[in-house]
N, C-alpha and C positions, 0 to 999 in steps of 0.2 A: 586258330588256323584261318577263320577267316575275316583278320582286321584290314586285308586290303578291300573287302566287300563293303558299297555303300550300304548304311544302314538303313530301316524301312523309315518313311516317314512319322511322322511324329503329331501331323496335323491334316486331317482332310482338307480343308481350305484355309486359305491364305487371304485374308482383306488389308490390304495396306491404305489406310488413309493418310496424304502427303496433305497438310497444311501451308503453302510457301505462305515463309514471313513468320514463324511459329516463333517465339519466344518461351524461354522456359519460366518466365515470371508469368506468362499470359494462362498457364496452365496450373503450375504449383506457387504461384501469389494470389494477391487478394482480386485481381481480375478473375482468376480460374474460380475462387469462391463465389463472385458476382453472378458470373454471366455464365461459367458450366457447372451448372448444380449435379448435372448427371457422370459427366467424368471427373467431378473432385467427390464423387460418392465411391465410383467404381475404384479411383487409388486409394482413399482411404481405409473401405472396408469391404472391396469388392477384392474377386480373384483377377488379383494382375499385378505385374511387375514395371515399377517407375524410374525410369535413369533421364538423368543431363545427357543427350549426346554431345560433343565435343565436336565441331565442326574444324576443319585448319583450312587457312584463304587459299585462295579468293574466295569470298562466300555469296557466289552469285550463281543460278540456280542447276545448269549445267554441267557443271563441273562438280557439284552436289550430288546430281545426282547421279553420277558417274563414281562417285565415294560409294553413293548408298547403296548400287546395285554391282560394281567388282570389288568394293573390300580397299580398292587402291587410291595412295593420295596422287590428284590431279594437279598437274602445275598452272602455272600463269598464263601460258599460252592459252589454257583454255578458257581465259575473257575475253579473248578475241573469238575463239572459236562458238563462244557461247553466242554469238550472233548468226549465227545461222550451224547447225551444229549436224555433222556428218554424221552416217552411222557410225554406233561404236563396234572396233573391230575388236577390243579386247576380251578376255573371258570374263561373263559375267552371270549372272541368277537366272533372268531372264530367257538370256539363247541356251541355259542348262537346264531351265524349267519345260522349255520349247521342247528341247531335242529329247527330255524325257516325256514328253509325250503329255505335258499338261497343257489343260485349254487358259488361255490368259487373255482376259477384258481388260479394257485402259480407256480411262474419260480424263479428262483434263489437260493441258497444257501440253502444245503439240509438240517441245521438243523430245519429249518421249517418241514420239511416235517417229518422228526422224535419226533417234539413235538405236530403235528397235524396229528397222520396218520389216515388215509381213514376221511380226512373230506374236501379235493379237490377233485372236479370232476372232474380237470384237473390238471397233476405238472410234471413239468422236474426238480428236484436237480441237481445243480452243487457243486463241493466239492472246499472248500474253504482253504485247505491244500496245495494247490499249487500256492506259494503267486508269483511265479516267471512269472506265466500268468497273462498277461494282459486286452488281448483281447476276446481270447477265451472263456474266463469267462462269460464276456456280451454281445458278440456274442450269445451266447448259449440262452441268456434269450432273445434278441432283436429280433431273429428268429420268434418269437413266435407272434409278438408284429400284425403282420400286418394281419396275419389270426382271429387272436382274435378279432381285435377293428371291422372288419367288424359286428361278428357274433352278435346274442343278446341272446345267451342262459348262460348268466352268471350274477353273480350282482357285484361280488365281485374280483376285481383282483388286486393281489398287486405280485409284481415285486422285487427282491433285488439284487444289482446290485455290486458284489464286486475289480471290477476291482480298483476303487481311494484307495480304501485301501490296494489292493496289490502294488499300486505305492509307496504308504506312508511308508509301511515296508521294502521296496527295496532302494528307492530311498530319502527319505524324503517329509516335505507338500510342500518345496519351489522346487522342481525339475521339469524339465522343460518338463514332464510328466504328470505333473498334469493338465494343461492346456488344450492340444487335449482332457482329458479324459473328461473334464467339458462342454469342447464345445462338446463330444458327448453326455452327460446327458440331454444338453440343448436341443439336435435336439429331442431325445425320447420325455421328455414331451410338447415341442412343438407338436411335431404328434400327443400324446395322447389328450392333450387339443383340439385341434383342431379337430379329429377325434368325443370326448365325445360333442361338441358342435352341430356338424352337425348332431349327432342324437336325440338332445332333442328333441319333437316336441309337446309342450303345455301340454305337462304330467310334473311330479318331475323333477326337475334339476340334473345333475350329479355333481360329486364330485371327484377334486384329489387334494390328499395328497402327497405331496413331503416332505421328513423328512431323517435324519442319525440313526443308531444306537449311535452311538457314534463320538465324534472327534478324532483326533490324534495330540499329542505329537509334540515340533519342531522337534523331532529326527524322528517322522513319527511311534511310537508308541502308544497303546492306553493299560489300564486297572487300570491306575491311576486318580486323582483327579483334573489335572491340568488345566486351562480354557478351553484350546482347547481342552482336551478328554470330558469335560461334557458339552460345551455349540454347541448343533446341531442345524441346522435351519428347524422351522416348516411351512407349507405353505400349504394355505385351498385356493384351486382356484375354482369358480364354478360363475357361471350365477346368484343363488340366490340372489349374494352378490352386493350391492351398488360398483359404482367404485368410487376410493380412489380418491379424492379431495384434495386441497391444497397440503405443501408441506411435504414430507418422514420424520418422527419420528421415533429415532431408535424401532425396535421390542420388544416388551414388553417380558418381560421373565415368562414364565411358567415352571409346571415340565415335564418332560417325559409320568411322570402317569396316567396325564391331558388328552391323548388323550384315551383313551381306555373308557374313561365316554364321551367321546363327540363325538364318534365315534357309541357308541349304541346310542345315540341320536339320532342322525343323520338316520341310520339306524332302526330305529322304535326296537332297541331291549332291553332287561331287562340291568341293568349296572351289571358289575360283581361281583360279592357275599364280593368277598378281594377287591375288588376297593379303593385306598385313593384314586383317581384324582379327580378335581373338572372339572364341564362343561367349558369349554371355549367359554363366551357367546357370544362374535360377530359371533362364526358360527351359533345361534339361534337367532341372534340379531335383522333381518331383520321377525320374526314374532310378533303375535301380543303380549299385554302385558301379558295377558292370559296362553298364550300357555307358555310365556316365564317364569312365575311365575312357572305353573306346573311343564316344564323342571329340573328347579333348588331346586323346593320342592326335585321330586323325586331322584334328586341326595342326596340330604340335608338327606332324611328319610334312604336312605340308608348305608350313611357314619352313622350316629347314629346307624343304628340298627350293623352297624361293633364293631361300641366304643361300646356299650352294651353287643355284645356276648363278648371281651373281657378287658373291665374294669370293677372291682366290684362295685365301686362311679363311676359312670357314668353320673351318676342325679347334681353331683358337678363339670364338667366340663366344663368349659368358651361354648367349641364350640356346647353343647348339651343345656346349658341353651339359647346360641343365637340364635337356630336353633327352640324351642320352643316360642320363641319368637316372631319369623319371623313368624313362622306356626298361633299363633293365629292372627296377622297384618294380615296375608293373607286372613283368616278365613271371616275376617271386610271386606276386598276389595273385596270379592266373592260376599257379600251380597249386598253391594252397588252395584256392575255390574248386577248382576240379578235382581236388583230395577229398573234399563237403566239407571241409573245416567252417564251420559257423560261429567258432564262439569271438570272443570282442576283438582279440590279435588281429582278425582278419578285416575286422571293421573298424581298426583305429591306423592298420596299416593301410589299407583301402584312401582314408581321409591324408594322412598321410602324403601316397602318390597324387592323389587330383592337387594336393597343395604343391607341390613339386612341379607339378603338370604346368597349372596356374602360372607359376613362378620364369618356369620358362617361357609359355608362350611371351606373358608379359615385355620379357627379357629379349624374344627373337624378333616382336614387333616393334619395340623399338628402336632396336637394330640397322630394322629394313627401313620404318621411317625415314630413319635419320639419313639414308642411303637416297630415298625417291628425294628428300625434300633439301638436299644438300647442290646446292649452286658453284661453277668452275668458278668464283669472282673472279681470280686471275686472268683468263683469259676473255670471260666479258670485259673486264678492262680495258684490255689490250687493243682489244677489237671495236670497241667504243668510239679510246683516243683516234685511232684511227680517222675512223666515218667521222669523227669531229675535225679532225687537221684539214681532210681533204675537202669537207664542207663548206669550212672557213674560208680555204685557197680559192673554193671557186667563188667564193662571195665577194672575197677581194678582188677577183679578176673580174666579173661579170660587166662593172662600170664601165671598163678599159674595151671589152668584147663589146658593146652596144654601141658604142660611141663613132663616131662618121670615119674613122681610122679604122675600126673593127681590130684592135691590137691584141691579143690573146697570147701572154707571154708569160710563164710560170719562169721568176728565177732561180733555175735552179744552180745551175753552173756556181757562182760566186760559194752557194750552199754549200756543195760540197768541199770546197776548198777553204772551209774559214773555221779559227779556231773551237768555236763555240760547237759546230756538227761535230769535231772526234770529242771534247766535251762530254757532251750527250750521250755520245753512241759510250763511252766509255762508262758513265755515272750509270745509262740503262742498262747495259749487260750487268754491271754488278748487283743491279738492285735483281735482275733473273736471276742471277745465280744464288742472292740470299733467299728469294723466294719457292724456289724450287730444290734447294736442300733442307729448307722448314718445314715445307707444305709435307702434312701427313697423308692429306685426302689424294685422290688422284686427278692430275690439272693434263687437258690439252695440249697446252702451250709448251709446257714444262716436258711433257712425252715428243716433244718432236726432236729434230737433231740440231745440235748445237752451233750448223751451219745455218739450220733456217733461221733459230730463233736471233742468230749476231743482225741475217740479212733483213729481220721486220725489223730491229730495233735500228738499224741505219736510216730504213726508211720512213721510220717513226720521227727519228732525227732531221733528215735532210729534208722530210714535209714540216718542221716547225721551224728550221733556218730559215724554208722559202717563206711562209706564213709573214717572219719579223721584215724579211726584206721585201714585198709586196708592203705593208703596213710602212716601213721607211720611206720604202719609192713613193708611197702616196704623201709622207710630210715634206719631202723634199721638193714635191708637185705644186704643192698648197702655196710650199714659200715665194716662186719663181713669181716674177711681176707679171700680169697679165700684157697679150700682145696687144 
């Protein structure tokens, strides 16, 4: 009766350490062996959970961290925007951690502090335009580290630390810099771990998160697609958690998105409204079957109510039919649990549903993916040629416009009367029409009326007739004898 109720949290505090520049070789390869003795002790055979995240581009740091904090993939536009970066107005962790009433510290790298303003109670931004500092950088944020973990009037502190990535852009990932920087990554979350332990005391377990925005390039660059700018290392350290037994499996790979649904989890908060990520369930893994069912409902019911605000057959899609599916299985196990049925039926049906569960979220996230990350090409096209014809015309004209005559004469006239413009207009209408009875996806161009679409491809035409005949006019110019 009550699974529309957030459920309580799961972690008295929250420490998120952001590494920009993290690589997941730098952590689980033979560098994390070198140079962090302390966090390749804590995954091996400490209590905590290790995954690849999966970052998708741009992977430049903005638009990263707008993955990591609403769950949603950001587009291209946000490379530009990452140069000076507006609040974010979408739903995310942050303004839910806010409006629930948690206090949240932030040191490092002030586009946080512009996409979240007035929702720290505490923040120092450092500016991350001066890629030729090293230290100073994380100096600036480490300052802060030893007043803080004393005090208790905070829940939520997360940390970004950009010194590795200014090594990366200067020097490269293999330079002999990267090293000291890692062995001092290593000493901070040792203190912090250590420090969040010694104040548990029989209340919620604390939680730290060590993660990259992004990787870097062998050239020590990042905003592309290539293993190491998208595969970061993610790390859930806490008391909760069983310790790891037998012997190291490499890290299972999630996506980036992932953490921003299992982080309000964790945190007893609503998941966010654009969320794809799915819960990553070994951080809920150590509760009971119960709690762990609801967990994953509520992610489940949410990612659905996403694909519904925006797909019209919603009802026909794989990860909406499996996700009802799971819901009524669940529906069965609720009943039996409230009857006291304990013996193994209820706990093989139980694993059962969360596999079902599983199956769809999977199924509903990337659904929605494929939805955020899916491009109209057709009518960028269209709209391309365009701003290219009209570009070229004036470039051909500009000569004529400067010159002691000031002549500024597009011809069009001849254009529109010569074989070649109905030509065109005739060859582009057909090529619309093949395009927009194939195209599955939904196109702009293709949705307008079939009077507009005839009236752009005319003009698509009669700017590429004038184009050849400016370019004529000017060899016919060339040949005449000089006066």
């Amino acid at each position: 009766s009550n699974w529309t109720k957030i459920p309580p949290p799961l972690f008295k505090k929250v420490v998120i350490v952001l590494i920009d520049a993290l690589r997941d070789d730098f952590v689980f390869g033979s560098k994390g062996k070198q140079f962090m003795p302390y966090t390749t002790q804590v995954v091996e055979k400490g209590t905590s959970y290790s995954f690849i995240a999966e970052a998708k581009p741009p992977t430049v740091t903005m638009p990263r961290i707008k993955a990591l904090m609403t769950g949603s993939i950001p587009g291209f536009i946000d490379v530009i925007v990452n140069l000076n970066s507006p609040a974010l107005l979408d739903d995310n962790l942050i303004w839910q951690a806010k409006t629930a009433g948690k206090r949240i510290i932030f040191y490092g790298d002030d586009t946080w502090v512009k996409l979240f303003p007035k929702h720290f109670v505490e923040y120092d931004g450092t500016t991350s335009f001066f890629v030729s500092d090293f230290t100073e950088v994380d100096d600036n944020v480490t300052r802060h580290l030893d007043r803080v973990l004393k005090r208790e009037d905070w829940d939520l502190l997360i940390l970004h630390y950009l010194g590795l990535d200014h090594i990366g852009h200067m020097t490269g990932p293999n330079s002999p810099l990267v090293g000291p920087k890692l062995h001092e990554m290593d000493n901070i979350l040792k203190k912090i771990h250590i420090s969040l332990l010694s104040k548990e005391e029989g209340s919620l377990p604390n939680l730290l998160v060590v993660c990259g925005d992004h990787g870097m390039s062998e050239t020590g660059s990042h905003g592309g697609s290539s293993e190491g700018e998208v595969h970061t290392p993610l790390l859930f350290i806490s008391s909760a958690f069983e310790k790891r037994r037998g012997p190291l499996t490499q890290p299972e790979l999630v996506q980036q998105t992932d953490l921003a649904s299992t982080l309000a989890v964790g945190l007893g908060l609503p998941i966010s409204r654009n969320s794809v990520g799915n819960l990553i369930l070994p951080v809920v893994g150590g509760k009971s079957m119960r709690e762990q069912l609801r967990f994953v409902h509520l992610n489940g019911f949410q990612l659905s109510r996403l694909l519904q605000e925006n797909t019209p057959a919603y009802e026909k899609d794989p990860g909406y039919e499996h996700f009802k599916i799971a819901e009524k299985s669940h529906g069965n196990w609720i009943k039996l649990y409230l009857e006291g049925n304990n013996s193994e039926i209820i706990l093989s049906l139980g694993k059962k549903v969360l596999k079902q569960y599983l199956e769809a979220l999977k199924t509903l996230s990337s659904s929605l993916s494929k939805q955020v990350a899916q491009y109209d090409m057709y009518s960028m096209m269209v709209g391309t040629v365009i701003i290219m014809e009209v570009l070229l015309l004036l470039l051909l004209s500009v000569p004529k416009a400067l010159s002691s005559r000031a002549e500024f004469e597009v011809p069009l006239s001849p254009s529109l009367f010569s074989l070649l413009f109905y030509l065109m207009c005739l060859m582009l209408c057909a090529v619309h029409v093949i395009i927009c009875t194939s195209a599955e996806s939904l196109c702009y161009f293709c949705s307008m009326s079939w009077l507009t679409a005839v009236g752009v491809m005319m003009l698509i035409s009669a700017l590429m007739c004038s184009i050849l005949s400016a370019i004529a006019k000017i060899f016919e110019n060339s040949r005449l004898p000089p006066k």
